[in-house]
N, C-alpha and C positions, 0 to 999 in steps of 0.2 A: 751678227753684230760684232765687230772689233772692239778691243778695245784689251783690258786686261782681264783674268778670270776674278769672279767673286772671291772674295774669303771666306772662312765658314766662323760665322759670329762668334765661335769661342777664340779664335785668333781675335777679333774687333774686341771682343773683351780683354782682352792680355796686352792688345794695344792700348788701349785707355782711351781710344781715339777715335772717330767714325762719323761723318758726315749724314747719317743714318737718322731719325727718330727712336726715341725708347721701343714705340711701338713698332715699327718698319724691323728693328731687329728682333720684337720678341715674334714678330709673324716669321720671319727668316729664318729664328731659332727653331719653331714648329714645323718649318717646311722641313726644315734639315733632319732633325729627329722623325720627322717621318720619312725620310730616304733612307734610314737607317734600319735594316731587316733582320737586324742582331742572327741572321742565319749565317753559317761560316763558310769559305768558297771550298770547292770540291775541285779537284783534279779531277780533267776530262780524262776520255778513256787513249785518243791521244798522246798524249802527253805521258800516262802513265805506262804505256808501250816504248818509248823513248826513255832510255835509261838518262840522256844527260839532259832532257827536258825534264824528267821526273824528278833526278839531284837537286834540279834547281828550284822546282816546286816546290820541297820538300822545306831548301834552304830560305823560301819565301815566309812558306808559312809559320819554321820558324819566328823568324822576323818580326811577322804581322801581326804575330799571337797578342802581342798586347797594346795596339791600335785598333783603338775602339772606331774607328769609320770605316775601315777594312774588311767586307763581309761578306753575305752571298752577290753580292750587284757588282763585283768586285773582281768577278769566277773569271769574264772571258776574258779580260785583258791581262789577268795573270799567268792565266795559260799560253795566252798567243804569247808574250812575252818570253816564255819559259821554252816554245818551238823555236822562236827567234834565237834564243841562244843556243841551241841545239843545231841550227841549222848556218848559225854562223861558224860556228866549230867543225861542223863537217864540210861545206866549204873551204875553210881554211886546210885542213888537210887530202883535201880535191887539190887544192893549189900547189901544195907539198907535193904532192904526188907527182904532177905534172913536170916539175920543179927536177924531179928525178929523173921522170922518163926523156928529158932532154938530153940528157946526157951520154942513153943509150941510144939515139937514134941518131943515125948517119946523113940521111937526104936533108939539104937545104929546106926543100920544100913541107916535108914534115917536121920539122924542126919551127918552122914561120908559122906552121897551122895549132902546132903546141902553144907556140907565145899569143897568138890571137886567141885563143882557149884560154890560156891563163889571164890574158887583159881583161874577159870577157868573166873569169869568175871572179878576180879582182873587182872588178866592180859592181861586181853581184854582194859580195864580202861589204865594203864600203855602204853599201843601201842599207842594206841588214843591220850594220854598225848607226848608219843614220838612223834608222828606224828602232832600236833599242834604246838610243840616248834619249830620243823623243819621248818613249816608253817610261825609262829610267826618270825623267826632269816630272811626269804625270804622277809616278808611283812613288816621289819622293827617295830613290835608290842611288842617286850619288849626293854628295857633298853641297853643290851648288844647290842642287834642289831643294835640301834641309834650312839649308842655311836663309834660303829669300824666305821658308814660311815662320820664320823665328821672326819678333816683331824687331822692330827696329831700336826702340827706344823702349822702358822701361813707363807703367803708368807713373804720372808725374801727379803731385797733387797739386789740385787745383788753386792760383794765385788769383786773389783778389785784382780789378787796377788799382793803378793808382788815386784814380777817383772817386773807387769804392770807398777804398782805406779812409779818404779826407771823408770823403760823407761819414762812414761811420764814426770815424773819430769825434766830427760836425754833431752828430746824434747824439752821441753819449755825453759828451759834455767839453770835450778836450779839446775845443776851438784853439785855434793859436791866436 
């Protein structure tokens, strides 16, 4: 299904706003508290082998500690994310490297088989980077991503019309 992703009803409540029934969100709100497994995510074993996948794990769960939707259901995508930056790092100094070794090498033809090697982890680097932001905009970890789930508008209270007003008005006594 297309379209946008749901919000999760405590955002609909802080909008003040929702095309929803009372009921429609209090079943939504039950669904949602029960995806929530109050167990905390665990560093794979992975991950925890990798010194800058593990920094970063470390640097997550900081983070996380006090978001309350962030839990055990939470586990894989924080680790793969956590390899991903590990592995975009090391990449990148794959490409350093190479970067180097041109310098030392005299034949033309090994020289053109180094730049196809570097275009080739270049754009290995670039997927990895595609694939973090994707990650990132999901887990809420850059700017952009914070800022769409912040509601837009503050709740307003609710105005009578026009029409009410004169009926009320009409009722209590203060016809014109």
């Amino acid at each position: 299904m297309a379209g946008r992703p749901s919000k999760p009803v405590q955002l609909l409540n802080l909008e003040g706003r929702s095309h929803r029934t009372k009921d429609e969100l209090k079943h939504r709100e039950k669904a949602e508290k029960s995806l929530y497994t109050g167990t905390t995510f665990k560093e794979s074993p992975a991950v925890k082998a990798d010194p800058i996948a593990h920094r970063e794990f470390l640097r997550l769960k900081k983070l996380y500690k006090s978001i309350q939707f962030v839990d055990g259901l939470d586990e894989q995508i924080i680790n793969r994310y956590c390899m991903l930056i590990s592995q975009e790092q090391a990449l990148a100094k794959m490409t350093e490297r190479m970067r180097q070794d041109i310098d030392e090498v005299q034949e033309v033809e090994d020289r053109l088989r180094i730049y196809e090697s570097i275009a080739g982890v270049t754009d290995k680097v670039m997927k990895t980077r595609d694939m973090l932001l994707k990650l990132e905009d999901r887990m809420f970890l850059n700017p952009t991503a914070r800022i769409k789930s912040i509601p837009k508008s503050p709740p307003e209270e609710k105005k009578e019309s026009a029409m009410a007003q004169f009926l009320n008005r009409r009722a209590g006594g203060h016809a014109p």
